[in-house]
C-alpha positions in Angstrom: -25.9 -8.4 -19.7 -26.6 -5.3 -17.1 -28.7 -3.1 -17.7 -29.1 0.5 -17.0 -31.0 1.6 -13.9 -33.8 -0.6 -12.5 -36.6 2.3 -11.0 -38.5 -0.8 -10.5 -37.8 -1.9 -7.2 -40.3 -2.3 -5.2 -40.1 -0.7 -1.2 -40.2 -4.1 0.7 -36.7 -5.3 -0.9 -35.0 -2.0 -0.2 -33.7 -2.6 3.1 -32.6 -6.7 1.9 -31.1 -5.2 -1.6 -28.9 -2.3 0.9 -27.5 -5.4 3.3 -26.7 -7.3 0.6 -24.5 -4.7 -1.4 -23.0 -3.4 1.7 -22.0 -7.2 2.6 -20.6 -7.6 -0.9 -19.0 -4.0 -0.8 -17.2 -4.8 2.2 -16.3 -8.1 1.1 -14.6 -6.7 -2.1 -12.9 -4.4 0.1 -11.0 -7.0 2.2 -10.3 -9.0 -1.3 -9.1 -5.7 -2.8 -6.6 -4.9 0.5 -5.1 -8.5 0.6 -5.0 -8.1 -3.7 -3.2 -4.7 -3.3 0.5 -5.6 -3.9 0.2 -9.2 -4.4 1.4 -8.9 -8.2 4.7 -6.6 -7.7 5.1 -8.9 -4.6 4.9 -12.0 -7.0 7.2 -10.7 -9.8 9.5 -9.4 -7.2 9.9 -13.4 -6.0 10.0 -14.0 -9.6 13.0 -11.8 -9.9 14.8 -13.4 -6.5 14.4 -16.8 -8.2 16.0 -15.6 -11.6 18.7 -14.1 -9.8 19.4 -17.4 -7.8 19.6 -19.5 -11.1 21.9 -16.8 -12.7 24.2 -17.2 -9.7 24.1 -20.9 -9.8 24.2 -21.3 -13.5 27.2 -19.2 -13.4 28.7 -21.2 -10.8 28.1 -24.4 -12.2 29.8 -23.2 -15.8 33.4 -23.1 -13.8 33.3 -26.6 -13.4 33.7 -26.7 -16.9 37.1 -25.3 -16.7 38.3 -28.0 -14.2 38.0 -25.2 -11.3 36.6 -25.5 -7.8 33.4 -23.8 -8.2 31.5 -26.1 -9.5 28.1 -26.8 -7.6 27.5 -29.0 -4.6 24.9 -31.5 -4.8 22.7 -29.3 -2.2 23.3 -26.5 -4.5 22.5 -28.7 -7.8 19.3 -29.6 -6.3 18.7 -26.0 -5.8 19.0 -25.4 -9.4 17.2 -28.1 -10.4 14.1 -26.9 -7.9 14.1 -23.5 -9.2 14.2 -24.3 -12.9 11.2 -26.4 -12.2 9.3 -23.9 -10.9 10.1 -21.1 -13.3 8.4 -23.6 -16.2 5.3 -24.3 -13.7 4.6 -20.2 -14.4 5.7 -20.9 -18.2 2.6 -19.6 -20.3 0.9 -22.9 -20.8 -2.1 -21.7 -23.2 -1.6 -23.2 -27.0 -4.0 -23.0 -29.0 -2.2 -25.7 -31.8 -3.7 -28.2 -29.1 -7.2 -27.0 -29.8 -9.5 -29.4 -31.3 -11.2 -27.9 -34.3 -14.5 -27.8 -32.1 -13.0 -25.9 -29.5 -11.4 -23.2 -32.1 -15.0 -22.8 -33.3 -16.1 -22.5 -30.4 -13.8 -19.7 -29.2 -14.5 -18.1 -32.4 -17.9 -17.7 -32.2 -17.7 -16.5 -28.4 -15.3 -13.6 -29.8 -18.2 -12.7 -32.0 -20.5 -12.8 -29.5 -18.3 -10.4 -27.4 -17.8 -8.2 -30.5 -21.5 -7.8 -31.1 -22.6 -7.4 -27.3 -19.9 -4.6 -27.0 -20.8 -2.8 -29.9 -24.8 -3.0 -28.6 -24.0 -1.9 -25.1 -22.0 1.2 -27.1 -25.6 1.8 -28.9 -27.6 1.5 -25.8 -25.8 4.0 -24.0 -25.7 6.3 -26.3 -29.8 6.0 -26.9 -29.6 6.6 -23.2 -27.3 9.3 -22.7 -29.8 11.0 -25.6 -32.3 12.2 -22.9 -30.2 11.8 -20.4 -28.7 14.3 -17.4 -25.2 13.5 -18.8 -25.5 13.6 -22.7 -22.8 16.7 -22.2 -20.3 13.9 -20.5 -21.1 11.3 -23.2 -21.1 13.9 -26.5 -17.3 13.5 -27.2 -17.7 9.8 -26.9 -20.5 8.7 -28.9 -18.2 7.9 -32.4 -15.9 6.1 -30.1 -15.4 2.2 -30.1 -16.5 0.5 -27.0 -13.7 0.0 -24.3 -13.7 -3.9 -24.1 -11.5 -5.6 -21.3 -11.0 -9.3 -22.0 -8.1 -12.4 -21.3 -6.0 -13.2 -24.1 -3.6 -15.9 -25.1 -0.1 -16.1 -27.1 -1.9 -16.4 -30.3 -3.9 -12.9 -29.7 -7.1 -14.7 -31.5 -9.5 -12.5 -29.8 -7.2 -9.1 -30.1 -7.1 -9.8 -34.0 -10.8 -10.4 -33.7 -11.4 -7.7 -32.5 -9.1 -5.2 -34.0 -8.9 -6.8 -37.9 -12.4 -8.3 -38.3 -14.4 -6.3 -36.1 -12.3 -2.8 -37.0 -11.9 -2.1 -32.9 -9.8 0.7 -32.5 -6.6 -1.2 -30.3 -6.8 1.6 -27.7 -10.3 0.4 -26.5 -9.3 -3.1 -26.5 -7.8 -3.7 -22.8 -6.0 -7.2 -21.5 -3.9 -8.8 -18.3 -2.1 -12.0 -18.3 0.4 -12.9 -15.6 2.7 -13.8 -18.5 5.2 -11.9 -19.1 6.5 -13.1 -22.4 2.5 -13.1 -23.6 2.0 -9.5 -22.4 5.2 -8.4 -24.9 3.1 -10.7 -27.8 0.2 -9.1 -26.8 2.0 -5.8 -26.9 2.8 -6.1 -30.4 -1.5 -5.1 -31.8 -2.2 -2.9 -28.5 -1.0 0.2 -26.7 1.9 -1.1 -24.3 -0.5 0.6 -21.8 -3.1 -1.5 -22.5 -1.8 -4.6 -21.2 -0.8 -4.9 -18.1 0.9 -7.8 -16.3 -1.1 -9.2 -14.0 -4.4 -11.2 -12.9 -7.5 -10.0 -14.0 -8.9 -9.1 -10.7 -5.5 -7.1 -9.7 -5.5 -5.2 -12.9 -8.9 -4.1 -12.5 -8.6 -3.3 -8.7 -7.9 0.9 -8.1 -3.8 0.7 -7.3 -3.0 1.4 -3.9 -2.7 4.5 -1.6 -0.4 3.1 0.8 2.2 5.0 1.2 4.2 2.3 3.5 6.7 1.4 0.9 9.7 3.4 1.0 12.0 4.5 -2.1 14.7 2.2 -0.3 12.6 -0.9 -0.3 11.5 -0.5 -3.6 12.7 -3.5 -6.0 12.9 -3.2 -10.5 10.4 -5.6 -11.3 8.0 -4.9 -14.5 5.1 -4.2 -12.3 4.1 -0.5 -11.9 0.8 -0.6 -10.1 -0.9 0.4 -13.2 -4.7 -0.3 -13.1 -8.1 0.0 -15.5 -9.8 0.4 -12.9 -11.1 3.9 -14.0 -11.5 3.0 -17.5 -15.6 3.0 -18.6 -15.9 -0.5 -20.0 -18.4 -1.3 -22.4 -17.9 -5.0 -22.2 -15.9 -7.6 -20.1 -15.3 -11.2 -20.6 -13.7 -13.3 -18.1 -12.3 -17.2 -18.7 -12.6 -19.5 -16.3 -10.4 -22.1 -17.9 -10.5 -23.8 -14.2 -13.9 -23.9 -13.5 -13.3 -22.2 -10.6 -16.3 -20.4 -9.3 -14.4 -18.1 -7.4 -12.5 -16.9 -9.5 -14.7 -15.5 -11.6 -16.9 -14.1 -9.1 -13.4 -12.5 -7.7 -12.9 -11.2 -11.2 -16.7 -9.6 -11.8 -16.3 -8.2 -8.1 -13.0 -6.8 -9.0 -14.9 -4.8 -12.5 -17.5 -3.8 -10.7 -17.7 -3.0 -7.0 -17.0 0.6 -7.0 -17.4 2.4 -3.8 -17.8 6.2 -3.8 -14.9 6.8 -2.3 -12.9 4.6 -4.3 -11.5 7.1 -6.6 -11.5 10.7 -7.4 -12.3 10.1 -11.0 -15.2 8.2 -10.8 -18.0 9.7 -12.2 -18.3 7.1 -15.3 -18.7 4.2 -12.3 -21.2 6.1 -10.7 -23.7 6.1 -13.6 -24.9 2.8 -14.4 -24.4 2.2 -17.8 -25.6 -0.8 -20.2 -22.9 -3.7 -19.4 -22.0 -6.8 -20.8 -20.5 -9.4 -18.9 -19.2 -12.4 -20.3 -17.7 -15.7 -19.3 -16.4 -19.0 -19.8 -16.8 -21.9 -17.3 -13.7 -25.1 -18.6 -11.7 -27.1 -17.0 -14.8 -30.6 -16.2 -18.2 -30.8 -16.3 -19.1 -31.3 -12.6 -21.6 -29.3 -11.6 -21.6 -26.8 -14.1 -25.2 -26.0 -13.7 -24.8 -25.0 -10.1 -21.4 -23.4 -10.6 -23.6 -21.3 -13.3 -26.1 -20.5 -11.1 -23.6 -19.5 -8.4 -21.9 -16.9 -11.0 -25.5 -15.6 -12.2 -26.8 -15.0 -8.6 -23.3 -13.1 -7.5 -23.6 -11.5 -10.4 -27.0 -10.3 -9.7 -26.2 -9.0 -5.9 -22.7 -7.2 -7.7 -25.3 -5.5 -10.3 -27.3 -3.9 -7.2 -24.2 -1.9 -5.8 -24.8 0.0 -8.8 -28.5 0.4 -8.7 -28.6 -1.9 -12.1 -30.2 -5.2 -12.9 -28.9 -8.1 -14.6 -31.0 -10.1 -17.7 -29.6 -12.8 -19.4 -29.0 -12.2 -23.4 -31.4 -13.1 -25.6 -34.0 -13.1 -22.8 -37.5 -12.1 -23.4 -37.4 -8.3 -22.8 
């Protein structure tokens, strides 16, 4: 969890704690230019690639009719290839594989969630009580916590949320780079609540380049959209991998908000109580220093917006 603002720092750190957000600052910066675009540039070779097999596919069914456009075996292996690699970005989650353990286990990290979200709301609005900005957080205090999580084809933590829980489905916010799980997904949230994408890109602020022209444009599902100003309560992030970076990249993504990033940023400028959640599968090796990895970056991401990280459940 992060808390609110920590008034407790003490003079000699001050100049350490700047370095080290500026560092991580600029470093989110360069992640966030190279992750500008990436996804429309992905679906766009997605969309190539479909293309391609249509064409093929429909060359190969005249060979059916005895006619000479049947494919060559260059082409066939072609074909072949692309198929291949449209199933390696098949949605490969399926949860009818889980062992009964692991479903309990999910389960009861979806009540965690639940319960962490709906204390952050609490804590904030304790704050906001005596606080500068009650007036920004009046019309807000009977409102469900915005939550932004990763969800599967079989929308377990969505109907978590939403039917056990009673989450209102316009707080509840997901991305998957799946498009037929996004439509799924689509069917107990807002369409604008999901978006298509990596975590990290749907939580990055969309571009301001303007250095693609109407011309070059392609139709791809990807419009740019971002949460990136949306005031989250709560975030949990999987790392199904076990890939420390990737869930640093994801918790720099949320978080790292310079001033300048956006016009509408007054919510990210206020540090607010936070959860952050997440998963670390995919082997045991090392887990206890891929932990500590995540906890320390964490900690430095915290400081870029004057809060402080304790662990739940932690002795106050």
């Amino acid at each position: 969890r992060i808390s609110g603002s920590n008034s407790g720092n003490n003079a000699s750190s001050n100049n350490t704690a700047t370095e080290q957000s500026n560092l991580i600052i600029t470093a989110e910066e360069a992640a966030r230019q190279k992750r500008s675009g990436q996804a429309k540039r992905r679906m766009e070779k997605a969309a190539r690639r479909e293309n391609r097999i249509a064409q093929l596919e429909i060359m190969d069914s005249g060979s059916d009719n005895n006619s000479n456009n049947g494919l060559t075996d260059s082409e066939r292996a072609e074909l072949e290839g692309l198929i291949r690699t449209r199933e390696n970005f098949e949605e490969q989650y399926d949860a009818n594989n889980f062992s009964e353990e692991h479903v309990e286990f999910k389960r009861l990290h979806n009540e965690a969630f639940a319960a962490l979200a709906r204390f952050c709301q609490s804590d904030r609005e304790r704050r906001s009580v005596s606080s500068a900005v009650a007036a920004v957080d009046d019309n807000e205090e009977s409102k469900d916590p915005n939550v932004f999580y990763l969800d599967g084809p079989d929308t377990a933590t969505s109907l978590a949320l939403i039917d056990k829980h009673g989450f209102d489905p316009s707080c509840c916010y997901v991305a998957n780079r799946h498009l037929s799980t996004c439509k799924i997904l689509q069917q107990h949230l807002p369409e604008e609540n999901v978006i298509h994408a990596t975590a990290a890109e749907a939580l990055t602020p969309p571009s301001t380049s303007s250095d693609e022209s109407d011309d070059c444009k392609s139709d791809t599902d990807y419009d740019g959209s971002s949460f990136s100003d949306v005031d989250f309560a709560c975030y949990y992030f999987d790392g199904c991998g076990g890939f420390t970076p990737h869930i640093i990249g994801m918790m720099s993504a949320a978080l790292v908000r310079p001033e300048a990033t956006s016009m509408n940023n007054l919510h990210h400028r206020i540090p607010k109580t936070t959860a952050i959640g997440y998963s670390l599968m995919g082997g045991n090796k090392d887990v206890i220093e891929k932990e500590m990895d995540i906890n320390r970056a964490l900690s430095n991401i915290a400081r870029t917006r004057g809060m402080r990280t304790r662990h739940v459940l932690d002795d106050p």
